[in-house]
C-alpha positions in Angstrom: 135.1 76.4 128.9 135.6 79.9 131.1 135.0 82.5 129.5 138.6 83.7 130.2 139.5 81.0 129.0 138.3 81.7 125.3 140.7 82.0 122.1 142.6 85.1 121.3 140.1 87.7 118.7 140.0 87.5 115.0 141.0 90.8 113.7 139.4 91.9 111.1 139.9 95.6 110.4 139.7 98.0 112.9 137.3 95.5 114.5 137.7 92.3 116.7 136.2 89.9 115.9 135.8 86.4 117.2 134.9 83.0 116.4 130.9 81.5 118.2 132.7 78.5 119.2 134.6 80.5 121.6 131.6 81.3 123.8 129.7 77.8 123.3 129.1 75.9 126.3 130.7 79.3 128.2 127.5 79.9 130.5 125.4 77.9 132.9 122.4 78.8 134.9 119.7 81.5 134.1 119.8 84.0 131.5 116.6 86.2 130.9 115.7 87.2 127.3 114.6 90.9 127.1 112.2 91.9 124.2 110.2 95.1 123.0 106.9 93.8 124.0 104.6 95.7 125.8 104.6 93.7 129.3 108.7 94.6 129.1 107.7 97.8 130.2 107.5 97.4 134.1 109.8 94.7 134.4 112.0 95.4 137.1 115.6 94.4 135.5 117.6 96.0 138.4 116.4 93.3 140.7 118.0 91.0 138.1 121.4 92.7 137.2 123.3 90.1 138.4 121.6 87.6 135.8 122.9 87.8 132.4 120.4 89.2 129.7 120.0 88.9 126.2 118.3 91.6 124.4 117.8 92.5 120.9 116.6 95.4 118.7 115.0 98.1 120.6 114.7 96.4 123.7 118.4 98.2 124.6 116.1 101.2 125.6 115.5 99.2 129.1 119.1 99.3 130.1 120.0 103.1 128.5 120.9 104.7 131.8 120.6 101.7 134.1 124.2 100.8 134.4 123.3 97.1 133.2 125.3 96.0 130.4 123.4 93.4 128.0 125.5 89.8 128.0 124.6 89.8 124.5 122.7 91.8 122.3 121.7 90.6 118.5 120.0 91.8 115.6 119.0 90.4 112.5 117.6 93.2 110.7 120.0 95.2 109.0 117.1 98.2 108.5 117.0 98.9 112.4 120.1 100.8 112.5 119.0 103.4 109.9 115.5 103.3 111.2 116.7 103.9 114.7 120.1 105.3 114.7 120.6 106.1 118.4 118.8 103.1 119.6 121.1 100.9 117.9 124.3 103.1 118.5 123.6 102.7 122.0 123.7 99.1 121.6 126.6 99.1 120.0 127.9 101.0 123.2 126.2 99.2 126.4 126.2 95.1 125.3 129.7 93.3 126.3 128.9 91.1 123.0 127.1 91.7 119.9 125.7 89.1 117.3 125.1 90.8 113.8 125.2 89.8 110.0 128.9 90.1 108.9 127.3 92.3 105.9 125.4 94.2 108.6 128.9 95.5 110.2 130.6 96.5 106.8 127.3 98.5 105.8 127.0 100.5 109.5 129.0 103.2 111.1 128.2 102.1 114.2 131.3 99.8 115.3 130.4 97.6 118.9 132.3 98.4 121.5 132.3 94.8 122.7 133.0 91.3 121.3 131.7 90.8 117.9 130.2 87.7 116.5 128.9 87.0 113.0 125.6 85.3 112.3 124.6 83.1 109.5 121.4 80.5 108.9 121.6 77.0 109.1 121.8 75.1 105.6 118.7 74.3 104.6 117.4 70.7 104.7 118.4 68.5 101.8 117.2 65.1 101.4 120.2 63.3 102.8 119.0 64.7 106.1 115.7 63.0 106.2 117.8 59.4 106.7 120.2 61.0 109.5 120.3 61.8 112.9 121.7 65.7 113.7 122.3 66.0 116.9 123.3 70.0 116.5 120.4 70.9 113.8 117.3 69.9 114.6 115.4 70.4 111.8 111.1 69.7 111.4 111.8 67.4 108.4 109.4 68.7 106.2 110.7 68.3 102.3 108.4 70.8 99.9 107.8 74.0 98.5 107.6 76.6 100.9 109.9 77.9 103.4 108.8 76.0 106.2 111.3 73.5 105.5 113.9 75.6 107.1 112.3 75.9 110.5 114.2 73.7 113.0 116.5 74.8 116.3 119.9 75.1 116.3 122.0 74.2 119.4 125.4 75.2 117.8 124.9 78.5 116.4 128.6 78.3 114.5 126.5 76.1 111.8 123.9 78.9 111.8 120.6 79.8 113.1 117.1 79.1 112.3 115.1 82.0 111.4 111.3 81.9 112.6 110.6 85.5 112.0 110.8 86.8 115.3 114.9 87.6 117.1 113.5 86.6 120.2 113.7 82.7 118.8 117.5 83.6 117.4 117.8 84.9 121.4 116.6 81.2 122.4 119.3 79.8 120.2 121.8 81.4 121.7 121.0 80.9 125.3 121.4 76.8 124.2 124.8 77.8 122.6 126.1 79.5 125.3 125.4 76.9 127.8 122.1 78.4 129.7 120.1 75.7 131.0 117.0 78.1 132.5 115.7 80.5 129.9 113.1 83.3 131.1 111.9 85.2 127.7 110.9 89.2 129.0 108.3 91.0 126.6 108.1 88.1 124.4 104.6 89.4 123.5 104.5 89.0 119.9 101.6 91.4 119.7 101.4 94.0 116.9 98.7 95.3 117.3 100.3 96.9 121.1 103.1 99.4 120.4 106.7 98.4 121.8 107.4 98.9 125.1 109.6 101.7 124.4 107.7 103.6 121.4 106.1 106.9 122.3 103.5 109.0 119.9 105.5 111.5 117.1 108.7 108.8 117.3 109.1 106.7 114.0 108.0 103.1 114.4 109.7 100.5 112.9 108.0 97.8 110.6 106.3 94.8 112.0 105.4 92.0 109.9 104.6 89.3 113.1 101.1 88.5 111.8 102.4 87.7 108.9 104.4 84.8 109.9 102.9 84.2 113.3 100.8 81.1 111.9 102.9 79.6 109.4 107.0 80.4 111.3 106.7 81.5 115.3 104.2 79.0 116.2 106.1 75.9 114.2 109.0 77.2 115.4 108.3 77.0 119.1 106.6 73.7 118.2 109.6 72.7 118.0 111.8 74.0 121.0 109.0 72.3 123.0 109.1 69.0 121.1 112.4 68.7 120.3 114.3 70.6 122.4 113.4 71.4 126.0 114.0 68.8 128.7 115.6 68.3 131.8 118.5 70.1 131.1 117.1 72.9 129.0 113.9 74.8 130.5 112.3 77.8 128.6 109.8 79.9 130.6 107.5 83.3 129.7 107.4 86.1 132.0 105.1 87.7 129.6 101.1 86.7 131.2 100.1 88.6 127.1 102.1 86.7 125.0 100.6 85.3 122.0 102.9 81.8 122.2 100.4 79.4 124.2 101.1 78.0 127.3 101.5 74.5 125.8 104.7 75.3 124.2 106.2 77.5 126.8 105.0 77.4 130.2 104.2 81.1 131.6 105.9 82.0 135.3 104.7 84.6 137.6 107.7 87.1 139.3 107.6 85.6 142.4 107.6 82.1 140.5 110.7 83.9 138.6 112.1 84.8 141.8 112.2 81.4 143.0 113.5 78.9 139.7 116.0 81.8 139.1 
């Protein structure tokens, strides 16, 4: 489906707001993934600014004054934009589309400027699942205590997204919604202990709990895009040459390697 050719907005208050099956399967080709991590930093995204981009948080510092507009930009937690107020205004300003909790919006004066789509997770896994085939949810079929049984992928983000702790697997989700079928993930470092590409010394630094879940969520999680997910038809790659995700699970590509599958 063109994008053109999507449905007419919901309208909900002042805002418009519209339905994730509009944009599924609206994309094809490349979209590049752009994250805080350090090795963001001297990525050169005007060489690129006729590939769509997904970014999140405050990644939208790369494009402030570059005259790129984000395809999407999402967020999932609802402290950013009260920890950094202009960072996420300006997202709200630059992206053409914007993925937020609904209760996120209706707690925020900052209103997006482009299309606005609500998130929600997946349902987690009952034990009916374990005897069926989802084609959509694709789950890691672990029944237990813990939260590890809601790890999984989801390829049709209207029935909600899988959390692994980090927006940059939300981001991957997405890409598969839209219809991308070459994924290129930019600053996907998942470092802590290196400051965010766009963090200087005397700025407040927002929270970061990614050793905390690195172990038991991100690794599972991209355990199972490599498993489950990617194929033929699907390809993830990591311009990041720092990133903590091993090269088993998502293959690591060089610029001019970039240059070339792009």
């Amino acid at each position: 489906m063109d994008v053109a050719q999507r449905k007419a907005p919901l309208t909900t208050g002042p805002l418009q707001v519209r339905d994730l099956d509009d944009c599924r399967n609206s994309q094809k080709g490349s979209v590049l993934i752009i994250a805080s991590g350090a090795s963001a930093k001297d990525f050169p995204l005007h060489k690129y600014a006729d590939v769509p981009m997904i970014t999140m948080n405050g990644a939208i510092s790369k494009f402030i004054g570059t005259g790129i507009s984000p395809f999407f930009y999402v967020c999932t937690d609802q402290g950013f934009s009260e920890q950094q107020p202009e960072l996420f205004t300006r997202a709200m300003h630059l992206s053409e589309r914007v993925a937020l909790w609904e209760n996120h919006i209706w707690h925020t004066s900052f209103k997006p400027q482009g299309d606005l789509y609500f998130l929600r997770r997946a349902p987690r896994l009952s034990w009916r699942d374990l005897f069926r085939t989802d084609k959509e949810l694709v789950r890691n079929r672990k029944i237990g205590n813990g939260r590890n049984k809601t790890l999984g992928f989801s390829k049709n983000l209207k029935r909600g997204f899988f959390d692994a702790r980090t927006v940059a697997y939300l981001a991957i989700q997405l890409a598969y919604h839209l219809g991308f079928t070459k994924v290129f993930l930019v600053g996907v470092d998942l470092d802590p202990s290196v400051s965010r590409f766009y963090e200087t010394p005397g700025t407040f630094i927002s929270p970061c709990v990614l050793d905390d879940h690195f172990q038991t969520r991100i690794l599972p999680s991209f355990a199972i895009l490599a498993k489950s997910v990617v194929n033929a038809d699907f390809r993830v790659y990591n311009v990041s040459h720092t990133s903590k995700i091993p090269v088993e699970l998502v293959p690591r590509v060089t610029l001019d390697e970039l240059e070339r599958l792009i």
